[in-house]
C-alpha positions in Angstrom: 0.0 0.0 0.0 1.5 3.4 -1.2 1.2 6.3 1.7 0.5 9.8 -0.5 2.0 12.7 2.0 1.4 16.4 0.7 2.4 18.0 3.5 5.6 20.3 3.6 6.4 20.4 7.0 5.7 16.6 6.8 7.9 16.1 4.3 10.7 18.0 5.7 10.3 16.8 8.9 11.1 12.9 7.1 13.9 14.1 5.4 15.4 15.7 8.6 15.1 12.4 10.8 16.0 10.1 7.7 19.3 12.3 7.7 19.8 12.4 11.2 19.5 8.5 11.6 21.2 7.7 8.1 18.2 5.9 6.6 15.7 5.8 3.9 12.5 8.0 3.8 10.1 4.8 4.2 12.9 3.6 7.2 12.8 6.9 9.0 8.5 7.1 9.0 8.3 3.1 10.0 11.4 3.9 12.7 9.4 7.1 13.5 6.0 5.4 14.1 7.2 2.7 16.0 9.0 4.9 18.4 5.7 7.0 19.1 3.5 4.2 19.4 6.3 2.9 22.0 6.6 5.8 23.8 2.2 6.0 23.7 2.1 2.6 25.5 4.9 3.0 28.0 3.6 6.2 29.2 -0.1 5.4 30.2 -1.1 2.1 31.2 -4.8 0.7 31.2 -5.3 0.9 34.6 -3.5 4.7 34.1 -6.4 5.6 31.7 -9.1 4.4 33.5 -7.8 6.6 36.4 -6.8 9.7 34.0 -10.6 9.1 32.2 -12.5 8.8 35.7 -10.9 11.8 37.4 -11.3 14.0 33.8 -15.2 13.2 35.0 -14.7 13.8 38.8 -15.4 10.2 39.4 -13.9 9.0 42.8 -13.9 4.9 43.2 -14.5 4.1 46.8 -13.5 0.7 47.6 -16.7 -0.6 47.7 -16.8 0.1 44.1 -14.0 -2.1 43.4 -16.1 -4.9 44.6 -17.5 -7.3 42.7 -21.5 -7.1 43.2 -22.8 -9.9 44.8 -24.6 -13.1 42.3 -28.1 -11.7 43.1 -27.7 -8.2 41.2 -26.5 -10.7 38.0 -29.5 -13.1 38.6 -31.9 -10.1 38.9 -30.9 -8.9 35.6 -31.6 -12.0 33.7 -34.7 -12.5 35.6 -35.4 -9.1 34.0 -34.6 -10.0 30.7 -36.3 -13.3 30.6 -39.8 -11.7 32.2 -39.6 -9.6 28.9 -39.8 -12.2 26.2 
């Protein structure tokens, strides 16, 4: 699959970190992508979003939260759902 950029500063930017690391164009954007999509996952982990995502909202978790409900509250719903058919 070809990749079409028309973007100057795009370009220039390609040619600048090709240079710098004495590669190819198509080396220096797979090099370049794989570095930020490394540097993405090290810097926020799942449990680090959820926390990042529920204090954006100014949702606290108590501990109770963290609990798993008890079987009833799971029964209760599929008593629910089978009343309705």
């Amino acid at each position: 699959m070809a990749l079409n950029v028309n973007n100057k500063q795009a370009d220039e930017l390609t040619r600048k970190f090709a240079e710098m690391e004495g590669i190819g164009i198509t080396e220096a954007i797979v090099k370049a992508m794989r570095e930020a999509i490394d540097r993405r996952r090290r810097a926020e982990t799942p449990l680090g979003t959820v926390q990042r995502v529920l204090a954006k909202h100014g949702i606290a978790v108590s501990p109770e939260a963290a609990r798993p409900l008890p079987r009833s509250v799971y029964d209760e719903m599929w008593d629910d759902k089978r009343d309705e058919h």
